[in-house]
Each structure stands twice: as C-alpha cells, then as structure tokens.
DRENMAR-891691 format. One record per atom (N, C-alpha, C): residue number from 1; atom name; x, y, z. Coordinates in steps of 0.001 Angstrom, whole numbers. Layout:
N
pos NUM	site CA	c1 X	c2 Y	c3 Z
...
//
This chain:
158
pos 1	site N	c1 173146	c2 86998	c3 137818
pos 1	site CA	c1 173525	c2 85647	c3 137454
pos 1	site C	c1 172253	c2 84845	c3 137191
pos 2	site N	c1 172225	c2 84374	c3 136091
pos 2	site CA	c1 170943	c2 83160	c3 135897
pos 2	site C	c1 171052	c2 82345	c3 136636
pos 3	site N	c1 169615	c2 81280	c3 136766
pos 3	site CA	c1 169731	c2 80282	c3 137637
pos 3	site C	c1 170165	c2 79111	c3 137337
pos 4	site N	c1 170856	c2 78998	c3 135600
pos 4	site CA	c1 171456	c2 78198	c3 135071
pos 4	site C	c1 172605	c2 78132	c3 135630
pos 5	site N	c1 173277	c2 79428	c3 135991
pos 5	site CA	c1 174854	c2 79514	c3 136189
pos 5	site C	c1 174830	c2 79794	c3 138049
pos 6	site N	c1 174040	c2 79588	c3 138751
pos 6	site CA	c1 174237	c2 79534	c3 139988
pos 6	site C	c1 175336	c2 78412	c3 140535
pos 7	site N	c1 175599	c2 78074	c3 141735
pos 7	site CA	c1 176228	c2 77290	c3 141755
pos 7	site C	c1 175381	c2 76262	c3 142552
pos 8	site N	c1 175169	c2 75033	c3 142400
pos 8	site CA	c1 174467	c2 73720	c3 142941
pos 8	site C	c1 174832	c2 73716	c3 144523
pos 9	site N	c1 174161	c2 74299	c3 145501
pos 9	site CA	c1 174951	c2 74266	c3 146987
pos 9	site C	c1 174660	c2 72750	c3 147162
pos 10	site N	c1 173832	c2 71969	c3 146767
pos 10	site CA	c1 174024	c2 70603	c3 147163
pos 10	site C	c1 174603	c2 70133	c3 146984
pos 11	site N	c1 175373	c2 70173	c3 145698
pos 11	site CA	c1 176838	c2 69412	c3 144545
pos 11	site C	c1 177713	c2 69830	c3 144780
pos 12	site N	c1 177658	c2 71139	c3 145054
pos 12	site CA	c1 178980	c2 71904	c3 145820
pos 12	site C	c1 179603	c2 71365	c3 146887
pos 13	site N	c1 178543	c2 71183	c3 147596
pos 13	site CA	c1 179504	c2 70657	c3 149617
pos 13	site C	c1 178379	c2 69674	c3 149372
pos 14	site N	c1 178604	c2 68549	c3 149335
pos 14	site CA	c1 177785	c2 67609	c3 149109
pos 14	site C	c1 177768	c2 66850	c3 150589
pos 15	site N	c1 178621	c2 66839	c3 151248
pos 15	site CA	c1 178961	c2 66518	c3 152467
pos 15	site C	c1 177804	c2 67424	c3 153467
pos 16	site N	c1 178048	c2 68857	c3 153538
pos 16	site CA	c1 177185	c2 69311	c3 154069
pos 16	site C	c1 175399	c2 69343	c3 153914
pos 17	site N	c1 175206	c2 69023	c3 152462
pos 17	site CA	c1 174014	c2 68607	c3 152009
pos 17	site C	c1 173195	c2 67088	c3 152614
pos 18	site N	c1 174303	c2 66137	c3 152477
pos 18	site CA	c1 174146	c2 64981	c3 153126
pos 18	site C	c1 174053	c2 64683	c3 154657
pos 19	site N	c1 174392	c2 65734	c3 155277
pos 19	site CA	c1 174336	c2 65957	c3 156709
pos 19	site C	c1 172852	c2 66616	c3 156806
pos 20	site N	c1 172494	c2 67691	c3 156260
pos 20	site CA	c1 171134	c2 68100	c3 156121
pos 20	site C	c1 170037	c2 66939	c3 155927
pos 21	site N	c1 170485	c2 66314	c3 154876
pos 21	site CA	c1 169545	c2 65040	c3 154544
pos 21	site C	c1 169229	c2 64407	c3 155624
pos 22	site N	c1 170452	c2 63855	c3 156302
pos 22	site CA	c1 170507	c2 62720	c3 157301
pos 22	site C	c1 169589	c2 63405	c3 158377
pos 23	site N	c1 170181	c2 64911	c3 158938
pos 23	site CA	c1 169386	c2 65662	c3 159816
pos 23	site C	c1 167777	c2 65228	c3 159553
pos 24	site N	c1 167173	c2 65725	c3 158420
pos 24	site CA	c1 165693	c2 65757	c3 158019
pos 24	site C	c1 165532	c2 64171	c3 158073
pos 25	site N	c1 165870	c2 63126	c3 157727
pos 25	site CA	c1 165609	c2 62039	c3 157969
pos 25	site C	c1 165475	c2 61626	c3 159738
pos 26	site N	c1 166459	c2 61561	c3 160349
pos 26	site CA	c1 166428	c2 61831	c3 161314
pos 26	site C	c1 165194	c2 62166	c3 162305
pos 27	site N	c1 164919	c2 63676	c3 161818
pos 27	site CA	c1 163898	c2 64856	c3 162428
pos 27	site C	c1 162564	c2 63861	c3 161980
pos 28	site N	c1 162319	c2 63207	c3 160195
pos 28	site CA	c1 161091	c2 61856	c3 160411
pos 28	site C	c1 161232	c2 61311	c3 160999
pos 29	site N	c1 162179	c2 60468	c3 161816
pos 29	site CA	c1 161632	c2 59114	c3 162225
pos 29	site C	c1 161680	c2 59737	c3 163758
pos 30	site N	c1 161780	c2 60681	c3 164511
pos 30	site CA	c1 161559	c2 61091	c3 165766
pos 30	site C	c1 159669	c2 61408	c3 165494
pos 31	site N	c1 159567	c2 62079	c3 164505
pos 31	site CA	c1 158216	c2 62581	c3 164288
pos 31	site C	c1 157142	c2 61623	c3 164433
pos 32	site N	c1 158080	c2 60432	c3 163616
pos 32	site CA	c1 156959	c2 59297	c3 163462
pos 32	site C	c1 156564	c2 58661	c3 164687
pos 33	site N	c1 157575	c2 58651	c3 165484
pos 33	site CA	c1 158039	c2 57570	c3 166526
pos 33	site C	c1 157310	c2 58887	c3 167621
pos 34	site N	c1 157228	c2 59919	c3 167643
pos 34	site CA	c1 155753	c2 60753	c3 168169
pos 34	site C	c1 154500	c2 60575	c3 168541
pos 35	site N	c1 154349	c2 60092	c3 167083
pos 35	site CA	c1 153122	c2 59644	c3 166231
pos 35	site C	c1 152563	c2 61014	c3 165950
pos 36	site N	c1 153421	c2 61790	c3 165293
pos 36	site CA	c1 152622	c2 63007	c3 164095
pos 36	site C	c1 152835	c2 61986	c3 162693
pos 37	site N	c1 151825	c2 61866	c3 162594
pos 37	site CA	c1 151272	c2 61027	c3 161245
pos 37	site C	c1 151537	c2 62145	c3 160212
pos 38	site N	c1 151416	c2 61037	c3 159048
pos 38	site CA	c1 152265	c2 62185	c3 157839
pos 38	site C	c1 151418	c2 63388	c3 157096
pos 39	site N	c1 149774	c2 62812	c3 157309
pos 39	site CA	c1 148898	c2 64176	c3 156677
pos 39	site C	c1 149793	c2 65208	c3 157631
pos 40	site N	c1 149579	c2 65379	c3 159238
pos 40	site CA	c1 150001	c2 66044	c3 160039
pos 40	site C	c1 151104	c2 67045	c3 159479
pos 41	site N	c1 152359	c2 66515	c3 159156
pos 41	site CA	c1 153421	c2 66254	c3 159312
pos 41	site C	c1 153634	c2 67110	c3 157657
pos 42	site N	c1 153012	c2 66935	c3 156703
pos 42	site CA	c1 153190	c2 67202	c3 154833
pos 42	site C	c1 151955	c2 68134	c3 155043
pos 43	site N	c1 151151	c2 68316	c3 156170
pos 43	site CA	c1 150411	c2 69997	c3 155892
pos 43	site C	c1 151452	c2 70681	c3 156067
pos 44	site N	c1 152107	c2 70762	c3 157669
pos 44	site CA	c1 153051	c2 71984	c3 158335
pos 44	site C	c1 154343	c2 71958	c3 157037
pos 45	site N	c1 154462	c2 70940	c3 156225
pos 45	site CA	c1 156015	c2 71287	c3 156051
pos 45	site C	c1 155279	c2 72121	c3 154188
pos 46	site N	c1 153969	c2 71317	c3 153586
pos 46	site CA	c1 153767	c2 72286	c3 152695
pos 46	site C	c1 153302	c2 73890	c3 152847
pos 47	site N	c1 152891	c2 74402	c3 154395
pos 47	site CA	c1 152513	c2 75811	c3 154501
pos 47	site C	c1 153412	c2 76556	c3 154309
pos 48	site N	c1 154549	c2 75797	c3 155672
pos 48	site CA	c1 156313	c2 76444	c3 155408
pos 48	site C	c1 156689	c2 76340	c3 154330
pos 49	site N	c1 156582	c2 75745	c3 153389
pos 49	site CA	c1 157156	c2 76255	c3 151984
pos 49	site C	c1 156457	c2 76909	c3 150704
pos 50	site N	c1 155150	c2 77233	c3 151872
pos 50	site CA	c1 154115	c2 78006	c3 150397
pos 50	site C	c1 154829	c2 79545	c3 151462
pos 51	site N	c1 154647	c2 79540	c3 152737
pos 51	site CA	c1 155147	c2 80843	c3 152973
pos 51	site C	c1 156512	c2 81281	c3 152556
pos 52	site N	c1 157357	c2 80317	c3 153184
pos 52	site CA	c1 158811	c2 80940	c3 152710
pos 52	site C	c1 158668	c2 81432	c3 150317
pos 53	site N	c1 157768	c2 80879	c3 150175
pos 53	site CA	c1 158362	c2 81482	c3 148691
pos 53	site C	c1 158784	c2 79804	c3 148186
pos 54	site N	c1 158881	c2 78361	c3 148492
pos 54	site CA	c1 159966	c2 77570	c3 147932
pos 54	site C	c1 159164	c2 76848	c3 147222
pos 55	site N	c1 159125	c2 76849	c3 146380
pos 55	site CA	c1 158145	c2 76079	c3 144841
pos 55	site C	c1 158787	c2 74525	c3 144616
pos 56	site N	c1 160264	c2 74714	c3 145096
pos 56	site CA	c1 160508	c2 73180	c3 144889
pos 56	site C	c1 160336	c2 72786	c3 145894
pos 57	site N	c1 160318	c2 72896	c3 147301
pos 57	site CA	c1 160036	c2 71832	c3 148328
pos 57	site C	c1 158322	c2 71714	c3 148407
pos 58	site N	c1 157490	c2 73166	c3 147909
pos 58	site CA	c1 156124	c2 72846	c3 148214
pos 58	site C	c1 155500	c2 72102	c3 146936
pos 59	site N	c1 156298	c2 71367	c3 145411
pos 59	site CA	c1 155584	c2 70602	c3 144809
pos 59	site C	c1 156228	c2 69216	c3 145631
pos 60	site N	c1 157394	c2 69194	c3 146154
pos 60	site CA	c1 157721	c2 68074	c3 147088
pos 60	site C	c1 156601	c2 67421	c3 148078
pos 61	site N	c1 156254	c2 68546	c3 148402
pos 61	site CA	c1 155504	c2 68292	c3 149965
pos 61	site C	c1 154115	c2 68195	c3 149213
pos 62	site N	c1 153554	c2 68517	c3 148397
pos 62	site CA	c1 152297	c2 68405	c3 148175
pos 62	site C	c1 151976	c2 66968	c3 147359
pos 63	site N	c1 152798	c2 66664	c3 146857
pos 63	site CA	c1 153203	c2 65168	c3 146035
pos 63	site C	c1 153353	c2 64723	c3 147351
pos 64	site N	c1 153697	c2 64626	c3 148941
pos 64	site CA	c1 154080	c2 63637	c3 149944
pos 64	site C	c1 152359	c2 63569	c3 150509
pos 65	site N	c1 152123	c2 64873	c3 150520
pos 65	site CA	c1 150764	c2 64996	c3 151487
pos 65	site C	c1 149474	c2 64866	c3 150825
pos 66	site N	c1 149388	c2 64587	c3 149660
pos 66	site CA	c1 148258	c2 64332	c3 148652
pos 66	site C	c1 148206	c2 61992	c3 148553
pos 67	site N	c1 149590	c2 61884	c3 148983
pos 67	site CA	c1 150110	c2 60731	c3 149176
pos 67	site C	c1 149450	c2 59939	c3 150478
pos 68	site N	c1 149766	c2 60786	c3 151434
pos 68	site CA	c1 149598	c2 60850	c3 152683
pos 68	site C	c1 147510	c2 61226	c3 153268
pos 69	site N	c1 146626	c2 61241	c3 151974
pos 69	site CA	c1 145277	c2 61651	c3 151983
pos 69	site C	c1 144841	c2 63379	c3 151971
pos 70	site N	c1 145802	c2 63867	c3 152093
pos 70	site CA	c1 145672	c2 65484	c3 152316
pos 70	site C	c1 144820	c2 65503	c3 150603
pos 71	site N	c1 143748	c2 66168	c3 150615
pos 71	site CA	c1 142868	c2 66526	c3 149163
pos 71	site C	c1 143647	c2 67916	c3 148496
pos 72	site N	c1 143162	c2 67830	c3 147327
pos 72	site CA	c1 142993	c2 68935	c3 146658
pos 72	site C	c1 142523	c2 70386	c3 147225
pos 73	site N	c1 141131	c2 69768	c3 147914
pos 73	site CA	c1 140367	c2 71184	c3 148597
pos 73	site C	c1 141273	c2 71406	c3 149653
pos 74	site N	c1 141492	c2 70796	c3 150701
pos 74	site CA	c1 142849	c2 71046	c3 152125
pos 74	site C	c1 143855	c2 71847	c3 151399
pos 75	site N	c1 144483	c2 71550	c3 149976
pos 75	site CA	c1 145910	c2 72129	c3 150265
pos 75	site C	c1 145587	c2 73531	c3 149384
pos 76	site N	c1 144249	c2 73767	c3 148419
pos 76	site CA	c1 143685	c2 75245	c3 147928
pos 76	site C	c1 143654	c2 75528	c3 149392
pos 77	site N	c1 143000	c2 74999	c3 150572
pos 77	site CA	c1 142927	c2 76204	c3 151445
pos 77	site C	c1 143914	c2 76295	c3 152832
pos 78	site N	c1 144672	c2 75893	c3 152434
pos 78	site CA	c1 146234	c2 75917	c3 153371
pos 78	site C	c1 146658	c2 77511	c3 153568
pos 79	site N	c1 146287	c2 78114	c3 153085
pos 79	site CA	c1 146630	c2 79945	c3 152443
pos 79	site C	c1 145477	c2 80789	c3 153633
pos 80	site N	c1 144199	c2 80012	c3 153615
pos 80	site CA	c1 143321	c2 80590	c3 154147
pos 80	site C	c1 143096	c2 79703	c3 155724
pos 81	site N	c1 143363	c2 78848	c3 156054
pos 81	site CA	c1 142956	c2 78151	c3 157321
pos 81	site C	c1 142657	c2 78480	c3 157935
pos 82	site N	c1 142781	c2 79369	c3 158684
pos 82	site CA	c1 142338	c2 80270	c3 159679
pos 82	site C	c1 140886	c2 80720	c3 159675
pos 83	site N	c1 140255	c2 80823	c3 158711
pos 83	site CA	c1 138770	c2 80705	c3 157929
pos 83	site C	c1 138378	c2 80253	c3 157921
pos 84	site N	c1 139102	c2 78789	c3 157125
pos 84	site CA	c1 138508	c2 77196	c3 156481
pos 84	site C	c1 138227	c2 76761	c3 157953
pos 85	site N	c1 137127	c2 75618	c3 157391
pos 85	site CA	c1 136431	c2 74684	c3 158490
pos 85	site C	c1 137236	c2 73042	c3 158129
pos 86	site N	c1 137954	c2 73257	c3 157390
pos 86	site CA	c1 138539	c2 71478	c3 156599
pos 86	site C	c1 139666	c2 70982	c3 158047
pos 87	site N	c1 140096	c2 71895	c3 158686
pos 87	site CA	c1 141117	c2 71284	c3 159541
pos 87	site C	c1 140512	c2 71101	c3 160807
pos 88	site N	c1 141395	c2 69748	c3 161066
pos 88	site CA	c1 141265	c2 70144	c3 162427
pos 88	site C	c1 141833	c2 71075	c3 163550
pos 89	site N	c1 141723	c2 70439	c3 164988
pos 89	site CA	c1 142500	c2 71293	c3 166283
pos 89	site C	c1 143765	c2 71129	c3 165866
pos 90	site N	c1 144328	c2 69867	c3 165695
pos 90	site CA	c1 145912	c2 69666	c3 165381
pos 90	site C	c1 146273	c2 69994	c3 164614
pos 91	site N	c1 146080	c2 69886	c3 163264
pos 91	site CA	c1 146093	c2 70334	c3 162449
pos 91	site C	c1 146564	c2 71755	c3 162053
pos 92	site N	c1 145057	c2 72637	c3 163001
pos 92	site CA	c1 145330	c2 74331	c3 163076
pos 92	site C	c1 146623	c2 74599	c3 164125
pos 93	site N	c1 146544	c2 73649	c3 165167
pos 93	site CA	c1 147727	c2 74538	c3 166316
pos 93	site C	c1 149134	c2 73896	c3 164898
pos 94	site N	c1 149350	c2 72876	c3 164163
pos 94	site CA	c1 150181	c2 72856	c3 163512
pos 94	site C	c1 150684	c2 73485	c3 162397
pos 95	site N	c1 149553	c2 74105	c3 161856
pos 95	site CA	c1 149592	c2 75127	c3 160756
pos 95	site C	c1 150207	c2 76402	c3 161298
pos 96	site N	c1 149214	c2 76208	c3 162861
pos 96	site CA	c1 150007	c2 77927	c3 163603
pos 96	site C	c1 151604	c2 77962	c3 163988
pos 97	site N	c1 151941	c2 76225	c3 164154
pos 97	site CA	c1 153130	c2 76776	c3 164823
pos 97	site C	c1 154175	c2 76880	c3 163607
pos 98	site N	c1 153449	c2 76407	c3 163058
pos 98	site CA	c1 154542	c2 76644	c3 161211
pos 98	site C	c1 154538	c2 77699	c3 161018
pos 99	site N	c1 153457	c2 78499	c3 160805
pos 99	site CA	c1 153698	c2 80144	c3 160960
pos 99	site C	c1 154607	c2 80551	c3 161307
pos 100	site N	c1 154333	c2 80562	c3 163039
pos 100	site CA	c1 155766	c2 81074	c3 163566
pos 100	site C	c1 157283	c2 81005	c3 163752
pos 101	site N	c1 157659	c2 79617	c3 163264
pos 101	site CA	c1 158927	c2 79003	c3 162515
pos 101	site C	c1 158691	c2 79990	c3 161427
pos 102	site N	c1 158443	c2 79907	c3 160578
pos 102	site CA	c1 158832	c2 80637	c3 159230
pos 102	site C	c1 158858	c2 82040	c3 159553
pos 103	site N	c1 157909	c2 83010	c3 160101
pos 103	site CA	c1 158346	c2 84453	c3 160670
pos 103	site C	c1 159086	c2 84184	c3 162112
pos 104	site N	c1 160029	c2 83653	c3 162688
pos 104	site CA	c1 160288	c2 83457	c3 164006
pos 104	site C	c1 161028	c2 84915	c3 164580
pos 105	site N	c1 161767	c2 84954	c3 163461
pos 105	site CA	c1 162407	c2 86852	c3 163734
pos 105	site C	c1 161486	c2 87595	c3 164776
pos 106	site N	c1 160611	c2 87880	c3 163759
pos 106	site CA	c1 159313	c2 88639	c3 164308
pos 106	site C	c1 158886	c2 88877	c3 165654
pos 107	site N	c1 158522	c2 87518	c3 166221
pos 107	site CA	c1 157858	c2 87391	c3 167448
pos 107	site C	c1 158458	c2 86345	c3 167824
pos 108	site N	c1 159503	c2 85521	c3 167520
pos 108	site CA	c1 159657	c2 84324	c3 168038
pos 108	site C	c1 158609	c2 82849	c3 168523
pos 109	site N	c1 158438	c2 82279	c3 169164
pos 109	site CA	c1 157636	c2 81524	c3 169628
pos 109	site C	c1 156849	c2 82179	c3 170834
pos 110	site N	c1 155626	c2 82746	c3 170550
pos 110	site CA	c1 154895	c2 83379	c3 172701
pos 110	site C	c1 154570	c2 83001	c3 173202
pos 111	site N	c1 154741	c2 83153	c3 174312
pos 111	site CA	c1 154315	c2 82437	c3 175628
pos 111	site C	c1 152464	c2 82048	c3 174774
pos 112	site N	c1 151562	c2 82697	c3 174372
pos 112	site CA	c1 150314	c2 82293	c3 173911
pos 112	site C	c1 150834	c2 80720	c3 173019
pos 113	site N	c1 151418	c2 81381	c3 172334
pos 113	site CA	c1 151274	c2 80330	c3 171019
pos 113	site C	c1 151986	c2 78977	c3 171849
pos 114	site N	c1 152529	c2 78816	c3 172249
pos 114	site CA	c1 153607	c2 77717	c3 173141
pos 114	site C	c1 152326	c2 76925	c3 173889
pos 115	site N	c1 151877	c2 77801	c3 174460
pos 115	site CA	c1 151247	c2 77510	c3 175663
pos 115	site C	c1 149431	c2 76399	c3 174796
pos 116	site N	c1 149185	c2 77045	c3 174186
pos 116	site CA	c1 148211	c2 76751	c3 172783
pos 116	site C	c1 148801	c2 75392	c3 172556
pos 117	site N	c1 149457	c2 75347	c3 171942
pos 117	site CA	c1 149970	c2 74390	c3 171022
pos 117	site C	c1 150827	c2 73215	c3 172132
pos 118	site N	c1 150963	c2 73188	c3 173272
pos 118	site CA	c1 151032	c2 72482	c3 174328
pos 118	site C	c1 150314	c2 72123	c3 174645
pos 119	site N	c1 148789	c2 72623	c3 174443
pos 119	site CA	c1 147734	c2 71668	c3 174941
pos 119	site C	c1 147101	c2 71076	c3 173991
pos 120	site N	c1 148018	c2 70857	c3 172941
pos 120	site CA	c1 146848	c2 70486	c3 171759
pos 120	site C	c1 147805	c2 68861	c3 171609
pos 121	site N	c1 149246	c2 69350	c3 171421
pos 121	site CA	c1 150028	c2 68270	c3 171532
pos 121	site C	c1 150680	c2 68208	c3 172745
pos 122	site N	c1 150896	c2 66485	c3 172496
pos 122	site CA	c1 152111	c2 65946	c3 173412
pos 122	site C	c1 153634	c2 66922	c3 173703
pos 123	site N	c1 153999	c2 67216	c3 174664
pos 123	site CA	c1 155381	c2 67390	c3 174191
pos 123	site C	c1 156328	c2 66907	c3 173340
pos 124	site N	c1 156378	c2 65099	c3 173426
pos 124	site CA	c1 157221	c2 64616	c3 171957
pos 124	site C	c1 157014	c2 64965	c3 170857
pos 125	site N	c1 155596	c2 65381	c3 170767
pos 125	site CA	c1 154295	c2 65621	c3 169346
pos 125	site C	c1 155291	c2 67339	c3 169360
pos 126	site N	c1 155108	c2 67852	c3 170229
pos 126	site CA	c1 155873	c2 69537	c3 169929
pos 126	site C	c1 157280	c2 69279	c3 169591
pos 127	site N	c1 157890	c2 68695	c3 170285
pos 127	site CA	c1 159454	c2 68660	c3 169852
pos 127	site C	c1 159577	c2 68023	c3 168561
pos 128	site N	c1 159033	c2 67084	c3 168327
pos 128	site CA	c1 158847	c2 66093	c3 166882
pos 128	site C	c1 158893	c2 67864	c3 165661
pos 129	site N	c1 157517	c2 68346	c3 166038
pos 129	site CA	c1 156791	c2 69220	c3 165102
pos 129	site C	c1 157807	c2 70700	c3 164587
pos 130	site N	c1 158061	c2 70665	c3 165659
pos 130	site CA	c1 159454	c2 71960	c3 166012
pos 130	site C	c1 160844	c2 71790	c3 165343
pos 131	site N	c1 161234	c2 70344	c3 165418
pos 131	site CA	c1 162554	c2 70033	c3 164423
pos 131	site C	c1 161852	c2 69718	c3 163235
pos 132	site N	c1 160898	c2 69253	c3 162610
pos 132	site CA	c1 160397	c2 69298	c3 161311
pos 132	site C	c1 160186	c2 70502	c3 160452
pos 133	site N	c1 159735	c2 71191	c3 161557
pos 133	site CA	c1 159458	c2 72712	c3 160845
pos 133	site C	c1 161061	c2 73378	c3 160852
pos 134	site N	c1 161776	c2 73423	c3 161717
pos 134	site CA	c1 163184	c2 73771	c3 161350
pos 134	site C	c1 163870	c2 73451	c3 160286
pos 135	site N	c1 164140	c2 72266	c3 160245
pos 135	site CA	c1 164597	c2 71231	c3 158499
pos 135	site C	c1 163940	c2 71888	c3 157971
pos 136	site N	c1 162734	c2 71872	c3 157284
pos 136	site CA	c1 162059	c2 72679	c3 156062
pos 136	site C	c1 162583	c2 74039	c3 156047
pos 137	site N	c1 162816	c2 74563	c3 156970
pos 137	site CA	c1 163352	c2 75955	c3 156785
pos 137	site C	c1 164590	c2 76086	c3 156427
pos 138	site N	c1 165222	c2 74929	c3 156682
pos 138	site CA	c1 166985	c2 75225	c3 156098
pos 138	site C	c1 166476	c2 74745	c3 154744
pos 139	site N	c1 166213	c2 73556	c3 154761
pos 139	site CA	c1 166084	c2 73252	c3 153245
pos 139	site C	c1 164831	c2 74024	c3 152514
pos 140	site N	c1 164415	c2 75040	c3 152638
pos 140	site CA	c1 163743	c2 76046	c3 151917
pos 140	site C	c1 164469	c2 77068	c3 151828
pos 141	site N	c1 165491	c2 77868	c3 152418
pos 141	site CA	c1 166331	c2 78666	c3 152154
pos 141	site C	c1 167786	c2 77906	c3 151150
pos 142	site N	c1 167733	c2 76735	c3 151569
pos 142	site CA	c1 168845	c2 76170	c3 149901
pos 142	site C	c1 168401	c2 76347	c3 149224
pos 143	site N	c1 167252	c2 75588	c3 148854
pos 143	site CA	c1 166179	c2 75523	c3 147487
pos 143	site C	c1 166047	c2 77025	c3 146703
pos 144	site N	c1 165925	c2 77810	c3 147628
pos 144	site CA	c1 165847	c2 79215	c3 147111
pos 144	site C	c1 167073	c2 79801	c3 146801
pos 145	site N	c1 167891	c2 79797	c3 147667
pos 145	site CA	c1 169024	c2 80540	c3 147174
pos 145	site C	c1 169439	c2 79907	c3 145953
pos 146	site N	c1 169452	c2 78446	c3 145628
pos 146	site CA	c1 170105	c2 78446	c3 144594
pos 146	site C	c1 169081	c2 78299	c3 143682
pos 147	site N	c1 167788	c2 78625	c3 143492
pos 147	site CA	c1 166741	c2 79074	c3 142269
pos 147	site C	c1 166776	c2 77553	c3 141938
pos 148	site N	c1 166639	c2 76601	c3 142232
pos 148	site CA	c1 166298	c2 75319	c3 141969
pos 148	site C	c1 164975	c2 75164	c3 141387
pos 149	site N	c1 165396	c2 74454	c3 140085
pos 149	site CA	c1 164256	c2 74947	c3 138942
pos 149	site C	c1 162588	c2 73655	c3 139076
pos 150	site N	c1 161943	c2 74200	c3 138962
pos 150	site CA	c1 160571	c2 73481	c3 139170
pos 150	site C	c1 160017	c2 74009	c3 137875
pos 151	site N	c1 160413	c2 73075	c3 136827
pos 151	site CA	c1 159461	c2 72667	c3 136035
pos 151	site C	c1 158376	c2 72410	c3 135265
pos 152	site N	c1 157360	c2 72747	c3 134513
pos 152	site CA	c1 155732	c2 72299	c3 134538
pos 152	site C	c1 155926	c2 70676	c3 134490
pos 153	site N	c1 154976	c2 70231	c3 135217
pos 153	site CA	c1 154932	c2 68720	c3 135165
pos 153	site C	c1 154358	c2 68034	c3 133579
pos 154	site N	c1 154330	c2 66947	c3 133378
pos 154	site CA	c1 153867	c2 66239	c3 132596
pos 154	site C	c1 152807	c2 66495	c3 132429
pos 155	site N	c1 151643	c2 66780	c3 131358
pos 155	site CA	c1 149994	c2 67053	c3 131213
pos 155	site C	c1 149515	c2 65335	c3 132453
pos 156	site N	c1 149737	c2 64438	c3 132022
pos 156	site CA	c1 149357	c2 63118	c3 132491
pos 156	site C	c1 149960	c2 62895	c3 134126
pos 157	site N	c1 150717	c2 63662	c3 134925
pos 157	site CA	c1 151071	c2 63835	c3 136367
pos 157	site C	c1 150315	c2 64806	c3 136932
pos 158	site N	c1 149491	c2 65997	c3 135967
pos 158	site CA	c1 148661	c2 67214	c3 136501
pos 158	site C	c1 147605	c2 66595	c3 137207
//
C-alpha cells in the first residue's frame, strides 16, 4: 500500500489522537513546571526520534530545539554524544535516558542507568523526563506507521 493510500490514524480516531495530544501537552507543562527547560527537553525528544526512524517528529523537534538555542553543531552531533564534548551532565544523563526509552525491550531501565540519572536529576526532573520520552514514543510509532510524509522544505526555510 502507498503512503498516499494509508489510512490517516489521526483523522481516523481523531478522538484518540486528541487524547494523545492532550496527554503530550499535559506531559509539557509537568516538564516545565520541573523546570526541564526546553533545550533540555527538544534534545531528548529529537534523539528519540532520530533513533526510532521518525523524520516527521525529528524535523518537528529540531524546528522546537533550534528555537529553544540548541545549534546546528549540537543537533550534527546528537548521533555521536557520547564522544562529543558540546553537552552537558544533564544533558548526557538525558540523551542516555532517551536511549533507553526507545530500546526499553532490550534492557529496560537498570538499576545503573536509574541510579545515574537520579543523581543528575531531581526526581520531578526524572518523572517530568520519563513521560516526555514516553509521548514521543507513541507519537513516533503513529508518525511511522502511517508514513506521514516530510517533505523538502522551502530553499528560503533551509
């Protein structure tokens, strides 16, 4: 089936889409009210969607976090961090725990990584970070399943 003739799961159950929305809205203003600030906040949710594969939520998120001060050079090396010297501590335990949301199958959350990323953040700052990275993952598996088309941008938006 082309991705012309898929069916729109957002237009489809629009109800259930709008509950997602509200959810992810929601999951911001707990984040904010954290205080994971939005560079914070538009790194973890553009890694999760450069890993999962989702081209439309990661030109989303990179249009929020380029918004938000995240550079050009930060989001070329979002792929490599673990290397790069551009992030910080929060930053990295947030990049890591996005990782493990997106492979969670795998290994789930470990006692290491938990324990890590507990001392880097607040607990509200983890729970905030933990339902953010969840939302991106539902709404990166819509985006994908239904091949939601991304575009080349405008020469003058490049």
């Amino acid at each position: 089936m082309s991705p012309e003739r898929r069916i729109h799961l957002a237009k489809a159950a629009r109800p259930a889409f709008d509950a997602l929305d509200a959810f992810a809205r929601t999951v911001g203003r707990i984040a904010a009210e954290a205080g994971v600030d939005d560079r914070l906040k538009e790194l973890a949710l553009v890694h999760s969607s450069q890993l999962n594969g989702c081209a439309y939520c990661a030109r989303v998120h990179v249009e929020r976090a380029v918004a938000a001060g995240v550079t050009v050079d930060e989001i070329g090396q979002l792929s490599t961090w673990r290397d790069s010297g551009v992030f910080d501590e929060r930053e990295r335990a947030a990049l890591e725990l996005a990782e493990a949301y997106v492979h969670i199958a795998d290994d789930g959350i470990s006692d290491e990584l938990y324990d890590h990323v507990g001392g880097v953040f607040s607990e509200a700052e983890y729970v905030a970070l933990s339902w953010l990275l969840i939302s991106i993952n539902a709404f990166n598996r819509l985006t994908i399943a239904g091949r939601y088309p991304v575009p080349p941008l405008p020469k003058a938006e490049v």
